[in-house]
C-alpha positions, 0 to 999 in steps of 0.5 A, a space after each residue: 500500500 503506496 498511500 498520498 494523504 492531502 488536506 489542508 492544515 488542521 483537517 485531522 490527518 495526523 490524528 486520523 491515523 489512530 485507526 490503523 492503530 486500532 486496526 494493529 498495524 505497526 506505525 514508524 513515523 518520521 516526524 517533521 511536523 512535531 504536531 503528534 500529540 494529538 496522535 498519542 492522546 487519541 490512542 491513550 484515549 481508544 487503544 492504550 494497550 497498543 500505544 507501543 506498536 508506533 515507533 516515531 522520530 522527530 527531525 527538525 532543524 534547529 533555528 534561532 533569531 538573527 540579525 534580519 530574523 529567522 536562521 538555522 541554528 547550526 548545519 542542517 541535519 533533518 533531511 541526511 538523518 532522515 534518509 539514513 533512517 529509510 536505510 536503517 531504522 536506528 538512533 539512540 538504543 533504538 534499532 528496527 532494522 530496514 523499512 525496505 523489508 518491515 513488512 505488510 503490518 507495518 506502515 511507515 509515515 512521513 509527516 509531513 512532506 511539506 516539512 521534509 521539503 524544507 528540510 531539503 531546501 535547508 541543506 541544499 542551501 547550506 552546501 552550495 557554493 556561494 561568491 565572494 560575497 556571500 551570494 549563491 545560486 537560488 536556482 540550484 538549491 531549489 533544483 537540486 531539493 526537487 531532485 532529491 525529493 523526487 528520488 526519495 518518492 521513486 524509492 518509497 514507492 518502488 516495488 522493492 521498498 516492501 513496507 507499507 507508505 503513508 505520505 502526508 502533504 498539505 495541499 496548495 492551490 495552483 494556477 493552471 494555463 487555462 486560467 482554472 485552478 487545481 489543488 496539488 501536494 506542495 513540494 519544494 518549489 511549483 514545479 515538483 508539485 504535479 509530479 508528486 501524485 503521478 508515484 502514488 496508485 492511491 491519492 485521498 482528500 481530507 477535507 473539513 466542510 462546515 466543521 465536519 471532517 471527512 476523506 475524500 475519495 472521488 476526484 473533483 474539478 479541484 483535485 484528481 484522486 485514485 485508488 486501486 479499487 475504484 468500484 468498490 470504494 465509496 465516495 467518501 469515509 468517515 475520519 474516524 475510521 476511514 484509514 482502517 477501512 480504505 486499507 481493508 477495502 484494498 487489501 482484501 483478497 479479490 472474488 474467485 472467478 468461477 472459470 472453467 480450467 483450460 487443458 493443455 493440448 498436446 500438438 
């Protein structure tokens, strides 16, 4: 299961995981966003006996005040540190092995892409060249960001990476040449944003319609969605448990056809 999660900030997607929880897959989670305590709480509050089943890091650069404002603290590190951990999942006393091969009740989490762009841009930034007065090539880090994010989205959805991948992305509103507009995941820069979906067999929409929150399933003028079960799928689900039932829907073994065996021929 290759999963991209979009919605726009505050509309449950973290704490909607709770279900899968539930639902006893092992969740690992890169966390870029430091926003899980909503998370812990809900699995405190519904399953506290399976609340070491999820495994999480959080992987942040550090920032101070300067001068003009805002600047990282020291080298950046989220981003190397966080592709060391899709190598080998291990820090501190923790080790869990390779995520590659973690398995079908596993799920590995990124919270969320939009951080880990950032987190990209960051240490590209801070190893390009810069001239004698300190300027650099603006156009390089953004170039050289995409390019690694991209590559990371080829090898989490790749058939090698065994383990199951929820992606989490906050979406952004984009111009189209015909003058519409169209939501896409926001990436480092708008030119890797459309490119995004295109690794992903299933795309989800999380929305909050006059404070009711639910997933989206069916694309729109806004937004294209997909899955792999398009006929058996509703055109929504309920946020509470409509990650357990998207994964149950899809994973379920598919009807027995009832066809008569062919015999091979001798000639």
């Amino acid at each position: 299961m290759k999963l991209l999660l979009v919605g726009d900030s505050k509309s449950g997607k973290t704490g909607s995981l709770v279900s899968l929880v539930k639902a006893s897959y092992h969740l690992r989670i890169l966390d870029f966003d430091n926003l899980l305590d909503i998370l812990r709480y809900k699995i405190l509050e519904l399953c506290p006996d399976k609340l070491s089943t999820v495994e999480y890091r959080t992987l942040r650069d550090k920032t101070k005040a300067g001068p003009t404002g805002a600047i990282l603290d020291g080298k950046p590190q989220a981003w190397i540190n966080a592709i060391k951990m899709l190598d080998f999942w291990k820090y501190d006393d923790v080790d869990m092995g390779v995520p590659a091969s973690w398995g079908e009740d596993c799920i590995l989490v990124i919270d969320s892409l939009s951080r880990l762009c950032d987190a990209a841009y960051d240490f590209h930034e801070a190893i390009t060249p810069r001239g004698r007065s300190g300027d650099y090539d603006g156009r390089a880090v953004y170039g050289n960001a995409q390019d690694d994010v991209e590559k990371l989205l080829g090898l989490l959805t790749s058939p090698s990476f065994g383990t199951n991948v929820i992606v989490i992305c906050h979406g952004v509103y984009m111009d189209l040449p015909d003058g519409t507009k169209k939501i896409f995941p926001q990436g480092v820069g708008q030119k890797l944003s459309p490119k995004i979906p295109q690794y992903f067999p299933n795309v989800i929409r999380y929305r909050n319609v006059s404070g009711k929150r639910t997933i989206q399933l069916k694309s729109d003028p806004m937004i294209d969605l997909a899955n792999a079960r398009p006929s058996e799928m509703p055109e929504s689900l309920p946020i509470e448990t409509g990650l357990a039932e998207f994964f149950a829907i899809l994973r379920k073994e598919p009807p027995t056809a009832n066809t008569i065996p062919i015999k091979p021929r001798r000639i």
